[in-house]
C-alpha positions as CSV (number, residue, x, y, z in Angstrom):
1,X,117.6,192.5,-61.0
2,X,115.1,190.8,-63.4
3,X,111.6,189.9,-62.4
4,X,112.7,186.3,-62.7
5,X,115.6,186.9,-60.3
6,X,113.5,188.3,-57.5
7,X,110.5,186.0,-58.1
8,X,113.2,183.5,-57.3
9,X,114.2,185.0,-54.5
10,X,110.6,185.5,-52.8
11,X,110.3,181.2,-54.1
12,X,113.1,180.5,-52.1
13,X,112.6,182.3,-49.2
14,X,109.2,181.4,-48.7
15,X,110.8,177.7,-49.1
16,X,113.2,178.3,-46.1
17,X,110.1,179.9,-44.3
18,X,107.8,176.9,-44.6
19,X,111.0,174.7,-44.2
20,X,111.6,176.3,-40.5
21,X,108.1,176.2,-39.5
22,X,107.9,172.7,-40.3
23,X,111.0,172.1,-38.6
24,X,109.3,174.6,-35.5
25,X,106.2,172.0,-35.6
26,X,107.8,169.0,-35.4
27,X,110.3,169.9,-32.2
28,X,106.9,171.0,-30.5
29,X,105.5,167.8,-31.4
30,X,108.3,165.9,-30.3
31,X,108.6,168.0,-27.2
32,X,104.6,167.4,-26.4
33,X,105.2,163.5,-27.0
34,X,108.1,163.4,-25.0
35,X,105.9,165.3,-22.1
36,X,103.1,162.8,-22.6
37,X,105.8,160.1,-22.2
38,X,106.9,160.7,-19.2
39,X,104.0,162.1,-17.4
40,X,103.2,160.9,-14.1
41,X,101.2,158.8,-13.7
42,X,98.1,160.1,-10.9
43,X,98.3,158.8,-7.5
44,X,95.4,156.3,-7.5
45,X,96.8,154.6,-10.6
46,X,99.7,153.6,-8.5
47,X,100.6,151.2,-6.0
48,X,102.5,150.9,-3.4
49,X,104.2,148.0,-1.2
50,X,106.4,147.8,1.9
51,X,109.7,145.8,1.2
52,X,112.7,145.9,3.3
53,X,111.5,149.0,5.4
54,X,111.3,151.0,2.1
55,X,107.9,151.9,0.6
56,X,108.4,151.0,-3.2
57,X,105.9,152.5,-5.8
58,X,105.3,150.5,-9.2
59,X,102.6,151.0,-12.5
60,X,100.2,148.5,-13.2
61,X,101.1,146.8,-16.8
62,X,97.6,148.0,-18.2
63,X,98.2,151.4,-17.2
64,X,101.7,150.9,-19.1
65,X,99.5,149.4,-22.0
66,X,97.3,152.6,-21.7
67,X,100.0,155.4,-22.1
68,X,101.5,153.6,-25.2
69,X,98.1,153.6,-27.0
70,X,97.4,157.2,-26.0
71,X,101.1,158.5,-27.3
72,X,101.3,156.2,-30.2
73,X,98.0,154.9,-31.2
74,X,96.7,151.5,-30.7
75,X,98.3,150.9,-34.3
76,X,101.3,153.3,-33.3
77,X,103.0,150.9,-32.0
78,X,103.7,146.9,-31.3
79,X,105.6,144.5,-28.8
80,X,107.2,140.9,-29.5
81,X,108.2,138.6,-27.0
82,X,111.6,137.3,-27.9
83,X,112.1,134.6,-25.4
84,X,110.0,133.6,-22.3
85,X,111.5,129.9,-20.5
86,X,112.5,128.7,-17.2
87,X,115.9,129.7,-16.2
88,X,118.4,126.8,-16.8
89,X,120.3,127.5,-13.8
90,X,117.5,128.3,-11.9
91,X,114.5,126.4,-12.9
92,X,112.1,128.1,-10.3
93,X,112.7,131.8,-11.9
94,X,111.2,132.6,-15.3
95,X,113.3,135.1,-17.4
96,X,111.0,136.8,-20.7
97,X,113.0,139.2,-23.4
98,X,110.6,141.7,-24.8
99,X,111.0,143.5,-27.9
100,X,109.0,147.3,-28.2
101,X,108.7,148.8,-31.3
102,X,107.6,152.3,-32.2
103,X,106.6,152.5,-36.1
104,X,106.7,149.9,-38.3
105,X,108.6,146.9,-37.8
106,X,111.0,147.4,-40.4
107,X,112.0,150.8,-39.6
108,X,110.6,152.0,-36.2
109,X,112.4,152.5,-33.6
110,X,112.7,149.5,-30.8
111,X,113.9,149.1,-27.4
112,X,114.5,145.4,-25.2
113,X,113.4,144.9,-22.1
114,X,114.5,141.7,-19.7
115,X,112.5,141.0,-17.1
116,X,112.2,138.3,-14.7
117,X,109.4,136.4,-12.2
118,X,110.0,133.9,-9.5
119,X,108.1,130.7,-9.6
120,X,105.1,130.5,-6.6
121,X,105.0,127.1,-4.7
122,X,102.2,126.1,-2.3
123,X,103.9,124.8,1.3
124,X,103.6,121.0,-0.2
125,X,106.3,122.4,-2.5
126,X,103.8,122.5,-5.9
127,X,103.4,125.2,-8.4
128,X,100.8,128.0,-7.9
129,X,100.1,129.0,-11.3
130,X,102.8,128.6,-13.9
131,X,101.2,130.6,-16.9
132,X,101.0,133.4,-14.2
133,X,104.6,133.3,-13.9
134,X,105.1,133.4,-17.7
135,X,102.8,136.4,-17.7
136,X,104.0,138.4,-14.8
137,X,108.5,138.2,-16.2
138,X,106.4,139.2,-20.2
139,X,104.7,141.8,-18.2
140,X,108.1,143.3,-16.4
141,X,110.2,142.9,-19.4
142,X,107.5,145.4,-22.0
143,X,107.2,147.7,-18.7
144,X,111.5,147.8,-18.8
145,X,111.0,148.3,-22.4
146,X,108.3,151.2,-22.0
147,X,110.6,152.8,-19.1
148,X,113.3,153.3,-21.8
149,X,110.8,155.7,-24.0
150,X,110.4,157.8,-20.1
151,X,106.8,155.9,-18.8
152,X,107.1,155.9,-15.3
153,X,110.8,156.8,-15.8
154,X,110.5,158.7,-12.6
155,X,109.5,155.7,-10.4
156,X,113.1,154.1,-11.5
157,X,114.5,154.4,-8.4
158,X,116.1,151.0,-8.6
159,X,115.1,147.7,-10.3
160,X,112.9,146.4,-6.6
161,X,110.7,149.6,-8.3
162,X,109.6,148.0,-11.1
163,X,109.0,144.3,-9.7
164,X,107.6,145.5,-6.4
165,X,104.0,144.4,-8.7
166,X,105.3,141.0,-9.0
167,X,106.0,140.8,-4.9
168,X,102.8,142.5,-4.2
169,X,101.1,139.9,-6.1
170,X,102.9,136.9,-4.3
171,X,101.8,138.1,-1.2
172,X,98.3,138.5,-2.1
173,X,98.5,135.1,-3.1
174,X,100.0,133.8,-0.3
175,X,98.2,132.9,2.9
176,X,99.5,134.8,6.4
177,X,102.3,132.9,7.9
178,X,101.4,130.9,11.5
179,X,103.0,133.1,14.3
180,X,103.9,129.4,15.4
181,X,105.9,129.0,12.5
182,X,107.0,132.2,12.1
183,X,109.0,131.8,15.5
184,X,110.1,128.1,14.4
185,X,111.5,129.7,10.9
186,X,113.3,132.4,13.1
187,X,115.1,129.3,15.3
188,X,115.6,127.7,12.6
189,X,117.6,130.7,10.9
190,X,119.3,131.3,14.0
191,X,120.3,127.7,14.7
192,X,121.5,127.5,11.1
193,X,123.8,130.6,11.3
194,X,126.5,129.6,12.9
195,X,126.9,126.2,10.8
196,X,130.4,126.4,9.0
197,X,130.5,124.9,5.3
198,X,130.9,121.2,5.8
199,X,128.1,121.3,8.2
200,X,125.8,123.2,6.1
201,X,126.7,120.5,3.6
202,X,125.5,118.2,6.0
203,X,122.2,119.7,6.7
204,X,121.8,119.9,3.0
205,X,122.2,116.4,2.1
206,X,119.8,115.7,4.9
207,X,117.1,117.7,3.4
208,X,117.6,116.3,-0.3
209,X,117.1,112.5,1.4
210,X,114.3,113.7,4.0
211,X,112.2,116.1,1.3
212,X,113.1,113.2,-1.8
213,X,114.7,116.3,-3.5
214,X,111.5,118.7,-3.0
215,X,112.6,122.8,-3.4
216,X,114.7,124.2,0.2
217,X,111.3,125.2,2.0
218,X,111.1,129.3,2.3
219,X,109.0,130.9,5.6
220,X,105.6,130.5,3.1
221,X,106.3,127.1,2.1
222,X,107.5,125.6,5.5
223,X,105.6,123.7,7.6
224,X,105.7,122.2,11.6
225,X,106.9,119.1,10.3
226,X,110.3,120.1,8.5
227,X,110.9,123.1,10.3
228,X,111.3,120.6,13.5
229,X,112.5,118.1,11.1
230,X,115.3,120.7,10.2
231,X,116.0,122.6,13.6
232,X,116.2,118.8,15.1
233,X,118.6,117.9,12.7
234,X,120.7,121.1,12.6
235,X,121.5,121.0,16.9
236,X,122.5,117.6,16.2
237,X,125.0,118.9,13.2
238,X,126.2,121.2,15.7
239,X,126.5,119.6,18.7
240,X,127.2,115.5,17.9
241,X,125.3,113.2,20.1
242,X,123.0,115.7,21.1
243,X,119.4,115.5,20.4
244,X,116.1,117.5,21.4
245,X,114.2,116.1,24.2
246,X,110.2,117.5,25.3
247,X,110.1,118.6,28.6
248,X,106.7,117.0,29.9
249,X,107.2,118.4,33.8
């Protein structure tokens, strides 16, 4: 073997040394990132809200914000909303399609998210805030996005996990319900359930002429007034010719 031969030899091998290191590094830094990733969060970044018996536990946006800029750099990485309206079937739920890339534009890597926020209403049947709306379904759809890449992965349980921020935010915003019509809403729902179709039909036409075509009123937006209105209207749906008389013995 000629010096040239096995100075080749030593090139080459060296080459395939440096070659597996490299390749080494890079799964240990791709290994580390994907540890950062899905980390979880500590307890007093999260929060936590009672739905449906269940305790749900959800990440701030900001702290999302935070983890991205700590993986990827603040420059590391970017996020495009794609579409933000009203839904057209539903005009009182905002839908928002965000786009998060990793990398450059042109080449990084990109996950959707879709997210969604329902529209507040005071009990006179106006809007709360509607930029807040538009900010809270943007804000779901890049956390979506960001759970794809593992951030708060773990908290996926199902989709109430990551909008229970949205419903904790509604009821900060919205004043305690009166006891008083708390128990009318619960008549009213009972009274109401047993209504077949034609007669719901009924009760709905008479809300569309009585409200002027204002939103169905929910237990936050209801007040005295249309909850008797309605409860007075729905016995006499059920039972024809009755009607509600006080008692003033």
């Amino acid at each position: 073997m000629s010096n040239a031969d096995f100075e080749s030899e030593e090139y080459f091998a060296r080459l395939d040394q440096r070659q597996q290191e490299a390749e080494k590094r890079e799964k240990e830094r791709l290994a580390k990132l994907l540890a950062d990733l899905n980390e979880p969060f500590p307890p007093e970044m999260e929060r936590e809200l009672s739905k449906g018996g269940t305790t749900l536990t959800y990440i701030p946006v900001s702290e999302v914000i935070a983890r991205l800029n700590r993986c990827f750099g603040v420059n590391g990485w970017s996020s495009e909303i794609i579409k933000c309206e009203r839904d057209v079937l539903d005009p009182d739920f905002i839908l928002a399609h965000v786009r998060l890339t990793i990398g450059e534009a042109n080449w990084g890597v990109r996950k959707d998210g879709f997210g969604g926020q329902k529209v507040k209403r005071t009990r006179q049947g106006e809007i709360v805030d509607l930029g807040d709306e538009f900010k809270g379904a943007v804000s779901d759809a890049l956390k979506k996005a960001a759970q794809q890449l593992g951030i708060a992965l773990y908290l996926a349980r199902s989709d109430e996990a990551l909008t229970a921020e949205f419903e904790h935010e509604r009821k900060a915003n919205t004043p305690p319900v009166d006891p008083e019509i708390a128990l009318m809403w619960t008549q009213f729902r009972k009274v109401t359930g047993s209504l077949n179709a034609e007669q719901r039909d009924q009760l709905n036409d008479f809300w569309k002429e009585y409200s002027n075509g204002a939103p169905k009123p929910t237990l936050d937006t209801a007040t005295k007034q249309v909850l008797t209105a309605l409860i007075e209207e729905s016995v006499k749906i059920s039972f024809p010719g009755s009607e509600i008389t006080e008692d003033n013995d």
